[in-house]
C-alpha positions in Angstrom: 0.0 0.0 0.0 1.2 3.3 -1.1 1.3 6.1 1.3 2.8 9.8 1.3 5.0 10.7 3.3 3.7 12.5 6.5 6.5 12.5 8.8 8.1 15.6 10.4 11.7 16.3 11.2 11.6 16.5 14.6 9.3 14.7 17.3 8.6 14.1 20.8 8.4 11.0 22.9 4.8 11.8 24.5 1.3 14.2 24.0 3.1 16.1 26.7 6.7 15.1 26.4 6.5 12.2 28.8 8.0 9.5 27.4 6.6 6.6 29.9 3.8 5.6 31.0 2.0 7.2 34.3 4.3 10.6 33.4 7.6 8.4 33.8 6.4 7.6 37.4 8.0 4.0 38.5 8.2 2.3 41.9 11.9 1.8 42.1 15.0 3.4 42.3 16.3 3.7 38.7 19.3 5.9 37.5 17.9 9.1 36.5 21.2 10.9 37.2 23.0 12.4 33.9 25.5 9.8 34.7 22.7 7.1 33.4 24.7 5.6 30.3 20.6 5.0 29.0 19.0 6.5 26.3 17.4 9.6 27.2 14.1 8.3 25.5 14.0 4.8 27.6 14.8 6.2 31.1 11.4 6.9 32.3 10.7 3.1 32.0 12.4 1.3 34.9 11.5 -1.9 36.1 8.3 -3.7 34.6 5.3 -3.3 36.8 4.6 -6.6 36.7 8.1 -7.7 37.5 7.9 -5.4 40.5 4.8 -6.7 41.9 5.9 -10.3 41.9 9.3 -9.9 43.3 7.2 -7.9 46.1 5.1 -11.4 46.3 8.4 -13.3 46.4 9.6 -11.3 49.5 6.4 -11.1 51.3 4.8 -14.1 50.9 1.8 -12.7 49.5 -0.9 -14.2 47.1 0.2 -13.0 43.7 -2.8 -11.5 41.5 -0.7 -8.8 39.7 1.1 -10.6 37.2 -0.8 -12.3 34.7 0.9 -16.2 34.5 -2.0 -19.0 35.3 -0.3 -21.6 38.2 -1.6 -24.5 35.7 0.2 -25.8 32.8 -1.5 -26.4 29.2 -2.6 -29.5 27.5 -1.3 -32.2 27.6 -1.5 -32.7 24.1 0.9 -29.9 23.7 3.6 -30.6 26.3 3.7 -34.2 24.6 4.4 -33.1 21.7 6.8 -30.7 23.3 8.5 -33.4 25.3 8.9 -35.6 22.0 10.6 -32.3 20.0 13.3 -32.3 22.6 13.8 -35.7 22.5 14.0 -35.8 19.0 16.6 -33.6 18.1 14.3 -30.2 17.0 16.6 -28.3 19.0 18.9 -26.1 16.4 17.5 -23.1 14.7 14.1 -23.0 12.8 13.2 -21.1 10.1 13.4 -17.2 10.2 9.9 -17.1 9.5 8.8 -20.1 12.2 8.7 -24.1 11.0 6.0 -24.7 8.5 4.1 -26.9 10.3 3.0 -24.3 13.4 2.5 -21.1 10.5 0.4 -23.7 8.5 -1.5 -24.4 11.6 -1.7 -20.4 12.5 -3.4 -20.2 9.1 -5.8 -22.7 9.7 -7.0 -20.8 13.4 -7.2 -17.8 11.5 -9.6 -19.7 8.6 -11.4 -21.8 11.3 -12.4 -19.1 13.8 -12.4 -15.8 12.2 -12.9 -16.9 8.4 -9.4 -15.0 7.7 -7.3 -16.4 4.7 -3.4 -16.0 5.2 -0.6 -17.5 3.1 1.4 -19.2 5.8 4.5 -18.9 3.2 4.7 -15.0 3.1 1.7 -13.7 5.3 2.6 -15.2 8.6 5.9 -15.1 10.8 6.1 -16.9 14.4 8.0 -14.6 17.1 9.3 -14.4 20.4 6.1 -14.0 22.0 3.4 -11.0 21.1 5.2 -8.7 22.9 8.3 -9.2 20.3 5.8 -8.9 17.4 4.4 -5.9 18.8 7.9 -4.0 18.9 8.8 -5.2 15.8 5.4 -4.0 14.1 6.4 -0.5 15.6 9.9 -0.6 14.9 9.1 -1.6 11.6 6.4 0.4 10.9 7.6 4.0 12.5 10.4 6.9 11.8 10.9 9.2 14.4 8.0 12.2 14.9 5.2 9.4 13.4 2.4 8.8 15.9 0.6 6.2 17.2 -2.7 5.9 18.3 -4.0 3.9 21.4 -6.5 3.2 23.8 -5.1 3.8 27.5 -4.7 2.2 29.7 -2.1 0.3 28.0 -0.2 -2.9 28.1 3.2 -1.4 29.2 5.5 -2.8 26.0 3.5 -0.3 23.8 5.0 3.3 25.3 8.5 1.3 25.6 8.0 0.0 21.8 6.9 3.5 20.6 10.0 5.4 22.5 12.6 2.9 20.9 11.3 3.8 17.7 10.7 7.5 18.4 7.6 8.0 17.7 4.6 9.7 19.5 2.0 8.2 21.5 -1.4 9.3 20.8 -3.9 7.8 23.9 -7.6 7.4 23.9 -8.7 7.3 27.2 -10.9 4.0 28.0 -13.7 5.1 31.1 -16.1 3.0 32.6 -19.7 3.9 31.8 -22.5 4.0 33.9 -23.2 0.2 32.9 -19.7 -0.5 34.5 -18.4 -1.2 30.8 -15.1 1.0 29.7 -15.6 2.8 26.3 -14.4 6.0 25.1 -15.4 9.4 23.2 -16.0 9.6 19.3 -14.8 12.7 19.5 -11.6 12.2 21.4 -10.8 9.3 18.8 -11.1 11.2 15.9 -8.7 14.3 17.2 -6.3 11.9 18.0 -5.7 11.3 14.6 -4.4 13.2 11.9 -1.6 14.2 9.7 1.2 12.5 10.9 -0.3 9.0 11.9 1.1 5.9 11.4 -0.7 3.6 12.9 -3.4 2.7 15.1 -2.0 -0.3 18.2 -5.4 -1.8 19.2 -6.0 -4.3 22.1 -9.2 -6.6 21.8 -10.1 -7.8 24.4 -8.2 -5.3 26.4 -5.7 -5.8 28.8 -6.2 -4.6 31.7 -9.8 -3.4 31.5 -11.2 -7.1 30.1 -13.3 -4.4 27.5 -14.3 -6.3 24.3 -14.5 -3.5 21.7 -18.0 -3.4 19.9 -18.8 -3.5 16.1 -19.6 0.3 16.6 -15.9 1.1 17.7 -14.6 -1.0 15.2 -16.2 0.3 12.4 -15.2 3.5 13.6 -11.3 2.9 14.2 -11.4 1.1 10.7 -13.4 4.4 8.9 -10.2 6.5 10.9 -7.7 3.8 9.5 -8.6 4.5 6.4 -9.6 8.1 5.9 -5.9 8.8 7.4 -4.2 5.9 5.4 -2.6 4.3 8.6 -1.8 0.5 9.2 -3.6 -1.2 12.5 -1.6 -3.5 14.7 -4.0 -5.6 16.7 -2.8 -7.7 19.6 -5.4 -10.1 20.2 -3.9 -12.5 22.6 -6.8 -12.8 24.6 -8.6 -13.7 21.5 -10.6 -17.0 23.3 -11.3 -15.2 26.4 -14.7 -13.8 26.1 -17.2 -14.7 28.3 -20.6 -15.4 27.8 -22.2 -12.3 29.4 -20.4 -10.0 27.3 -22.5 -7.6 24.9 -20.8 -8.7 21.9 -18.6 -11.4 20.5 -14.5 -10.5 19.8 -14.6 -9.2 15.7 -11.0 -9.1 14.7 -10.4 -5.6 13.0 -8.7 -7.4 10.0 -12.3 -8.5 9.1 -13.8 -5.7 8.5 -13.9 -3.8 4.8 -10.6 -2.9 3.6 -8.7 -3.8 6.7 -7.2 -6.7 5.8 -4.8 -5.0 3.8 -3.5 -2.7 6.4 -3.7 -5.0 9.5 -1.4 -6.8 11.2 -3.2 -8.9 13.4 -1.2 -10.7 16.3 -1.8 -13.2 18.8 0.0 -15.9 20.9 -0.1 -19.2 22.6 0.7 -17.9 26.3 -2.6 -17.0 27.3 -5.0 -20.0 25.2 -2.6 -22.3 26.3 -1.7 -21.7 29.6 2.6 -21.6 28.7 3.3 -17.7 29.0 6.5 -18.9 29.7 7.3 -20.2 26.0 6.9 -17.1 24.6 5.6 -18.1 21.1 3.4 -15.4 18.9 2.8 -15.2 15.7 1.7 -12.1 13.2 -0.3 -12.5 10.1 -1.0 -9.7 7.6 -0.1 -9.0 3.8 2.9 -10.1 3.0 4.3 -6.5 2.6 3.8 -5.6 6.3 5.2 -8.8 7.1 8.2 -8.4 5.3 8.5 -5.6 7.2 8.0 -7.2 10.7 10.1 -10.1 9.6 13.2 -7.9 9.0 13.0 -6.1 12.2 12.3 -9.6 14.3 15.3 -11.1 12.9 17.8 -8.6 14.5 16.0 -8.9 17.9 15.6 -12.5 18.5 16.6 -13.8 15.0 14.8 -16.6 15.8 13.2 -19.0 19.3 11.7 -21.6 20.9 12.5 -24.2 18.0 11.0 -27.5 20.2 8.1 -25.4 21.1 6.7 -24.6 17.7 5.5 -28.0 16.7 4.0 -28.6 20.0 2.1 -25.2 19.5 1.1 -26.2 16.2 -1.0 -29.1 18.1 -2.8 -26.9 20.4 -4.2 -24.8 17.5 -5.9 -27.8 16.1 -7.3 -29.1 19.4 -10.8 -29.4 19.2 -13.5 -26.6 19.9 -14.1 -28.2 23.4 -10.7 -27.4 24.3 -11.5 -23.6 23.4 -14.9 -23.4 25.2 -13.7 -25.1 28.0 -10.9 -22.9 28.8 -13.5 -19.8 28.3 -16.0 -21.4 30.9 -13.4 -22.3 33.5 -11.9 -18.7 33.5 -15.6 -17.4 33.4 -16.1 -19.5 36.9 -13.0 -18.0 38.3 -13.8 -14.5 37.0 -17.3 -15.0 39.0 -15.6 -16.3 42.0 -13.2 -13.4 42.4 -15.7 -10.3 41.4 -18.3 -11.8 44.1 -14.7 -12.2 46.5 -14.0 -8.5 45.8 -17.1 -7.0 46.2 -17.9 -8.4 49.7 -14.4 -7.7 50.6 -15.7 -3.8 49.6 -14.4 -3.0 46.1 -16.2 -1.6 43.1 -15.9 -3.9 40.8 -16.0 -3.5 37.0 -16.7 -6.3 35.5 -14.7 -7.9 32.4 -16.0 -8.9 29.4 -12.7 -11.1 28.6 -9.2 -11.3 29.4 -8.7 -13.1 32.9 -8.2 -9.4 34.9 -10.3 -7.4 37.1 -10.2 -3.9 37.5 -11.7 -2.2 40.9 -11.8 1.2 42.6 -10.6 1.3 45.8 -12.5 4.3 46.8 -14.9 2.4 49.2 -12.1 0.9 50.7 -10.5 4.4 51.8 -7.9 4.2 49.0 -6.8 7.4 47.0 -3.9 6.3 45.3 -3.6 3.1 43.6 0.4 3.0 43.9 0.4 3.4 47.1 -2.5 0.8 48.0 -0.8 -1.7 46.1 2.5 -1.3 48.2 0.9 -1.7 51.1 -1.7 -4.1 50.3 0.6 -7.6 50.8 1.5 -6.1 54.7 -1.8 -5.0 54.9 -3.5 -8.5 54.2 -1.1 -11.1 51.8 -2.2 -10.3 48.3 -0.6 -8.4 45.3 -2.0 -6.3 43.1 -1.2 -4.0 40.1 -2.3 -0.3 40.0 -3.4 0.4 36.7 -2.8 4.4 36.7 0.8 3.1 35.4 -0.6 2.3 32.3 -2.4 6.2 31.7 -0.9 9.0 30.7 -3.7 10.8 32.1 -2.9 9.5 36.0 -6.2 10.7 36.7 -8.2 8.7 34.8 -6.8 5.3 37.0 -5.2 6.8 39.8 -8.0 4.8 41.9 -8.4 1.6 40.1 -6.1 -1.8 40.3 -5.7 -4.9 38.8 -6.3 -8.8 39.6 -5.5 -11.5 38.0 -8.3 -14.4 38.3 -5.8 -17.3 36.1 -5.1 -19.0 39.2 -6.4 -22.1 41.0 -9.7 -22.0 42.3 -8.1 -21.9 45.7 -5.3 -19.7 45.2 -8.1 -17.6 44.6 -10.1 -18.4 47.9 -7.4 -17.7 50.0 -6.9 -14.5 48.5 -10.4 -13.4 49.1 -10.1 -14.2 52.5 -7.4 -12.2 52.9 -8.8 -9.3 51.3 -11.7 -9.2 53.5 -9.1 -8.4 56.5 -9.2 -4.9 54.5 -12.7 -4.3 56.1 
C-alpha cells in the first residue's frame, strides 16, 4: 500500500513530552542521574510493573494477583508433543519465518475461527512472543516524529516499543460507563488522529480493562484507518477469552472492509494455552507488512523456541471443546473473584474477557492506587497491580487496580479471604 510521506523532522516521545507511562512515574529506584549511560528516551521506563509486583510477592509471601501467569500448565496434548521435540533432536535453529508446520497451523485458526485467509508462506511469521511482534510491528512500521494511536490504559510494552522507535503516542482514554463497561469518546478518537499517523495499536479484548471492543468502535477505528491511510496493529492474545455475558462477541479488526490489507493482526499461545512462559506469537498480515515485521524480528531474536513450535502447532488444532472449556473455567474464576472483591468492599468493574479485574478502591479508603498496592501484601497477603501506570492521564486510574483471576480456584479463595481483613 502506497502512502505519502507524512513524517516531520523532529518529534517528541509523548502528547506532553513524557516519554513513559504514568508521566515516567516507576516504583523503584532507577538511575535518573546524567550519569545514566541510558537512552534519554527509555529512562522513564524502569522496572516492569509486573516484575515489581511479583518480586514484592516473592519477599512477602503474598498471594500474587498482579502478574498475569496461570499456576496451571497447558494441555497435555501440547507438552507431549513438546517433550517428543526435545527428545528428537528439534533443538537447532528453525526457520526465520517459524517451521512450517505451526504457521500452517496459525493459518488454519485464522480460517477456522475468524474466516481470515493467510498465506502461511509470506503472510505469517512466528515470534518471540506478542510482545516481540508488537515492537517489531512498531519498529518496523515508524520513523521518528510518526504517531501512534492507542486506547489507554495500555499494556506497558506499547510506550517502551513507541520510545525505541521514536515516535509519539497518541492515547484514547478508556472510562467506565454508567453500565460498569469502559468505552471511550467519538470525538476524542477522531482528534487523535491526523496528519502524521502511522498507525493505530489496538488491544481486543483489552488488557487490563477485560473491555471487548464493539462492532460500533470498530467500524469507527477502521473508517479512521482509512480516511488517514494508517496500518492497524492488533494484539489479540486474549482472542478466546470472552465470556458469555459479554455484549458482543470479539470481531478481529482485520475483518472488516478494507482492513485486511492494512492489518497486522497478532496473537500468541501464552494466554490460550496456559505456557506464558514459551513465549511463542505469531503475526499474520499482507505479505508487505510482514516483510517488514520479519526484518526487524530477525535482528531482535533472529529466531526461538524451535522445540516449542510444533507442539504449539497441536494446540491450535485441538478441538473446539478445548477452546470453550478454557473460556468457561476462566468465566467460573472470574465470577468467584468479582463476588470475592465486592464483599471484601471494592467496586468492581466487570470484564468482558481477558482473565483481569479492574476495581476502585474508593470504598475501601484508597486514593492512590500505587500506594495501596504497596501496602496491600502487609496489609493482608495479596498483590495487586495499579493500573494508573498504564495512563498517561494519571487521573483517569489513579483509583483503580488490577487482579488476575488465572489462578487455582483456591489460590483464589485464600486471596479473598485475605482481602476481606481490608474491612
Amino acid at each position: 500500500m502506497a502512502r505519502p510521506d507524512k513524517r516531520p523532522s523532529s518529534y517528541a516521545a509523548g502528547r506532553d513530552g513524557c516519554t513513559g507511562p504514568g508521566r515516567g512515574r516507576t516504583l523503584t529506584g532507577v538511575t535518573t542521574t546524567a550519569n545514566d549511560p541510558l537512552v534519554a528516551r527509555m529512562r522513564p521506563f524502569g522496572t516492569t510493573i509486573f516484575a515489581e509486583m511479583s518480586a514484592l510477592a516473592a519477599r512477602t509471601g503474598a498471594v500474587n494477583l498482579g502478574q498475569g501467569f496461570p499456576d496451571t500448565d497447558g494441555p497435555s496434548e501440547m507438552l507431549a508433543a513438546a517433550a517428543e521435540a526435545l527428545r528428537g533432536g528439534q533443538n537447532q535453529y528453525p526457520p526465520g519465518p517459524g517451521i512450517p508446520a505451526l504457521r500452517a497451523a496459525v493459518a488454519g485458526h485464522q480460517r477456522r475461527f475468524w474466516g481470515l485467509e493467510y498465506d502461511p508462506d509470506g503472510e505469517i511469521v512466528v515470534t518471540a512472543g506478542a510482545t516481540e511482534a508488537i515492537a517489531a510491528a512498531i519498529l518496523a512500521l515508524c520513523e521518528p516524529g510518526d504517531e501512534v494511536v492507542c486506547f489507554e490504559p495500555y499494556y506497558d510494552s506499547y510506550a517502551a516499543s513507541v520510545a525505541l522507535a521514536g515516535a509519539v503516542r497518541r492515547p484514547v482514554t478508556l472510562r467506565p460507563g454508567d453500565d460498569g463497561r469502559y468505552g471511550f469518546d467519538p470525538a476524542a478518537l477522531r482528534a487523535a488522529f491526523g496528519r502524521r499517523t502511522r498507525l493505530v495499536l489496538l488491544n481486543s479484548p483489552h488488557n487490563p480493562t477485560g473491555k471487548v471492543f464493539t462492532p460500533t468502535e470498530l467500524a469507527l477505528i477502521a473508517e479512521l484507518c482509512q480516511e488517514h491511510d494508517a496500518y492497524a496493529v492488533t494484539d489479540e492474545v486474549y482472542e478466546h477469552l470472552v465470556f458469555t455475558d459479554a455484549d458482543h462477541p470479539h470481531v478481529p479488526l482485520a475483518t472488516l472492509p478494507g482492513m485486511r490489507e492494512r492489518t497486522l493482526r497478532i496473537s500468541s499461545a501464552g494466554k490460550t494455552f496456559s505456557c506464558t512462559g514459551w513465549k511463542i506469537g505469531w503475526a499474520s498480515g499482507p505479505a508487505a507488512l510482514v516483510s517488514a515485521l520479519l526484518r526487524v524480528k530477525q535482528f531482535l531474536t533472529f529466531v526461538n523456541a524451535a522445540p516449542l513450535q510444533p507442539a504449539v502447532a497441536v494446540a491450535l488444532a485441538l478441538p473446539d471443546a478445548y477452546y470453550t472449556g478454557f473460556r468457561d473455567d476462566l468465566q467460573q474464576r472470574r465470577d468467584q473473584l468479582t463476588a470475592g472483591l465486592t464483599g471484601a468492599g471494592f467496586e468492581v468493574l466487570t470484564p468482558e474477557g481477558t482473565y483481569f479485574v479492574t476495581a476502585d478502591i474508593a470504598g475501601l479508603g484508597g486514593r492512590d492506587g500505587i500506594e495501596f498496592c504497596l501496602s496491600l501484601p502487609e496489609r493482608c497477603g495479596v498483590v495487586a497491580v495499579p493500573t494508573q501506570v498504564f495512563y498517561d492521564d494519571v487521573e483517569a486510574g489513579r483509583r483503580l487496580v488490577r487482579f488476575a483471576f488465572c489462578k487455582r480456584p483456591e489460590v483464589l479463595a485464600e486471596a479473598v479471604t485475605r482481602l476481606h481483613r481490608l474491612t
